[in-house]
C-alpha positions in Angstrom: -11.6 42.7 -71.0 -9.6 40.7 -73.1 -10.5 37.8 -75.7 -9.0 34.5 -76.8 -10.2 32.7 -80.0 -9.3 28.9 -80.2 -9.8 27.5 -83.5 -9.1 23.9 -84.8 -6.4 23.6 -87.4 -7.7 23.1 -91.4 -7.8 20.7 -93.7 -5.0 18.5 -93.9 -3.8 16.3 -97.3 -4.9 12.6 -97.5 -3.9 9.8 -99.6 -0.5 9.6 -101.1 0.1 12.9 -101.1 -0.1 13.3 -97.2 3.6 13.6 -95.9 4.8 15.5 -98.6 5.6 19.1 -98.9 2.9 21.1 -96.6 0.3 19.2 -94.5 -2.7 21.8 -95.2 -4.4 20.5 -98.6 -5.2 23.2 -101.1 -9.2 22.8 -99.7 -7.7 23.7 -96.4 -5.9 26.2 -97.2 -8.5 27.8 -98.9 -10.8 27.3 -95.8 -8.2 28.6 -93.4 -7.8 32.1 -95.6 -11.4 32.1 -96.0 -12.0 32.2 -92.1 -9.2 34.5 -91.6 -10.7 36.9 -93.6 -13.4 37.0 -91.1 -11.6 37.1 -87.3 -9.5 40.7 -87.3 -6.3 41.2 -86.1 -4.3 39.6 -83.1 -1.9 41.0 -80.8 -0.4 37.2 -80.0 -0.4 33.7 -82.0 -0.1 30.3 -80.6 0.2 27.2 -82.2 1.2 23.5 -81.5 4.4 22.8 -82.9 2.3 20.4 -85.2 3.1 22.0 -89.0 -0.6 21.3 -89.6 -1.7 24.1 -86.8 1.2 26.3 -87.8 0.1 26.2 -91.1 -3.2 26.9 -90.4 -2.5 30.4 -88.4 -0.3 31.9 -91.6 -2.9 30.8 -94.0 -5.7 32.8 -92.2 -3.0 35.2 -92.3 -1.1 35.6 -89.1 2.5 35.0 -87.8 3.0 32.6 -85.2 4.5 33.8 -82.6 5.1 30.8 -80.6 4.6 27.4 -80.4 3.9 25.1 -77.1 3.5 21.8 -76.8 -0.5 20.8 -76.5 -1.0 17.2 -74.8 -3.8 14.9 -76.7 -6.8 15.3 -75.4 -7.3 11.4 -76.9 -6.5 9.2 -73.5 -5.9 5.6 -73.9 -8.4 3.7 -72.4 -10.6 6.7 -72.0 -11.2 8.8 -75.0 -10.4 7.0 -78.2 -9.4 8.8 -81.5 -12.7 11.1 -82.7 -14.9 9.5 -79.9 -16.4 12.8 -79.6 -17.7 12.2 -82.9 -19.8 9.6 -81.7 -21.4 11.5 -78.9 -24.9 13.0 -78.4 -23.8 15.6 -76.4 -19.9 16.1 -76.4 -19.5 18.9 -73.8 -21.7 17.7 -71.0 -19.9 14.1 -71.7 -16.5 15.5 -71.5 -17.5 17.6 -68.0 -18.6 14.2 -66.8 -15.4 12.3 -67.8 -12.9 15.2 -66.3 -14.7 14.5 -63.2 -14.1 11.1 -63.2 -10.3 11.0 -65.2 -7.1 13.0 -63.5 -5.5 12.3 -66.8 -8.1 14.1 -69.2 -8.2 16.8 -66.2 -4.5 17.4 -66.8 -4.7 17.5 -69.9 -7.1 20.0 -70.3 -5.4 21.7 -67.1 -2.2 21.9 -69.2 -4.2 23.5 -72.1 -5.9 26.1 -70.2 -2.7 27.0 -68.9 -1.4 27.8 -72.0 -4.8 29.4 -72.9 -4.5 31.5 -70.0 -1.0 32.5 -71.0 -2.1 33.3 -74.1 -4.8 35.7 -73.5 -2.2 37.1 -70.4 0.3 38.1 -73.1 -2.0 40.7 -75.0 -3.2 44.1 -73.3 -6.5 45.0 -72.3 -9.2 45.3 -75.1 -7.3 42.8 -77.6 -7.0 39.3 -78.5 -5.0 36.2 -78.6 -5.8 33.2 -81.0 -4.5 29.7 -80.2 -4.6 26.9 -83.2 -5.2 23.9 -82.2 -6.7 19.8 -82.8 -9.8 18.3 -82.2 -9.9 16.0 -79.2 -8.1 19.0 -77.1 -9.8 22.0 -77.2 -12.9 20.5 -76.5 -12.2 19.0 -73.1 -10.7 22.5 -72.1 -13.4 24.5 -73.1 -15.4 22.8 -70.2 -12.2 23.4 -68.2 -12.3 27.1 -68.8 -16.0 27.1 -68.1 -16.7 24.3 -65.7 -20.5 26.0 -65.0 -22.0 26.9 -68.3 -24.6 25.2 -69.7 -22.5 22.6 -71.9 -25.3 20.6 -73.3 -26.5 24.1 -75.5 -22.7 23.6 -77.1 -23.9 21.9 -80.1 -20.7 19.1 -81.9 -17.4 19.0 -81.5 -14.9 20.7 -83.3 -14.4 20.5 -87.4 -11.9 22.2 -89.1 -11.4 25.8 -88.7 -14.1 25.6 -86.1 -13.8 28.3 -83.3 -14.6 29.8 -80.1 -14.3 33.2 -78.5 -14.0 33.0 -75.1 -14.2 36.7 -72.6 -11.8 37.2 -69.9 -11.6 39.2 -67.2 -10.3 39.7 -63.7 -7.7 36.1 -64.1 -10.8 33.8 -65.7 -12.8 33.3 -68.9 -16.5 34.2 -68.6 -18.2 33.1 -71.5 -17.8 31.5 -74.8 -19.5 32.3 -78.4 -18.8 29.4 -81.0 -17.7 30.4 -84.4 -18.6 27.4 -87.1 -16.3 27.3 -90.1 -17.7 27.3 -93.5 -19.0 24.1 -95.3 -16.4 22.5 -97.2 -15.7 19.3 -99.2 -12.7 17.8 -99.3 
């Protein structure tokens, strides 16, 4: 058995201040070391090549040890910026759409690829984490699991949100979600 966590990146700066020096602000920094703390050690690190995500991993306290390209899970025409916000029931909407949408079924295709690589490129008993963004992970999760029982999911992904998904014999079996600590910005 082997194990792949997937957690959203942290808090990122906002206002005049965003685009300058790191992206993480200091509340997301914080956020990411405090849920670091918590997750144990990884044999391999994926990010996006977004500094926000890379970020994220070292301040929870791991290297990186590559970055991949991770397609938007937001499809024009299909699934606006945070639209999974405004859903009752994210998961069993998103199994519904991937259905319907070849483009949100490559893209979360593409990102359980990757996820599958991941998880591929640590031996057996250990883990691999993947940072990633909202709008992207969620979509995949149904990917990875197209028969669980997505309405028990809960809400989409906030910041430092996770999941820790099982897998064994070439497939992930299950999923445990890992809510992040309250914060305020």
């Amino acid at each position: 058995m082997r194990w792949l966590e997937v957690r959203r990146h942290s808090l990122t700066k906002q206002g005049s201040s965003r685009g300058r020096g790191s992206q993480l602000s200091a509340t997301g920094v914080a956020l990411a070391r405090r849920v670091g703390r918590t997750l144990g050690s990884f044999h391999h690190v994926v990010t996006s090549p977004s500094p926000c995500a890379m970020e994220t991993a070292v301040a929870m306290g791991y290297a990186v040890d590559d970055t991949v390209e991770m397609p938007s899970g937001y499809v024009p025409g299909e699934v606006d910026h945070h639209d999974q916000w405004r859903w009752p029931r994210p998961y069993r909407r998103y199994a519904q759409m991937i259905g319907h949408s070849s483009e949100l079924a490559n893209v979360a295709e593409t990102h359980r690829t990757i996820w599958t690589r991941a998880v591929e490129a640590v031996p057996e008993g250990s883990a691999a984490l993947v940072v990633s963004h909202g709008g992207g992970i969620e979509p995949t999760l149904v990917a990875c699991l197209p028969a669980a029982e997505h309405e028990s999911w809960g809400g989409p992904f906030r910041h430092c949100d996770g999941a820790r998904l099982e897998y064994a014999d070439g497939q992930f079996i299950s999923v445990r979600f890992t809510r992040a600590p309250a914060y305020s910005r």
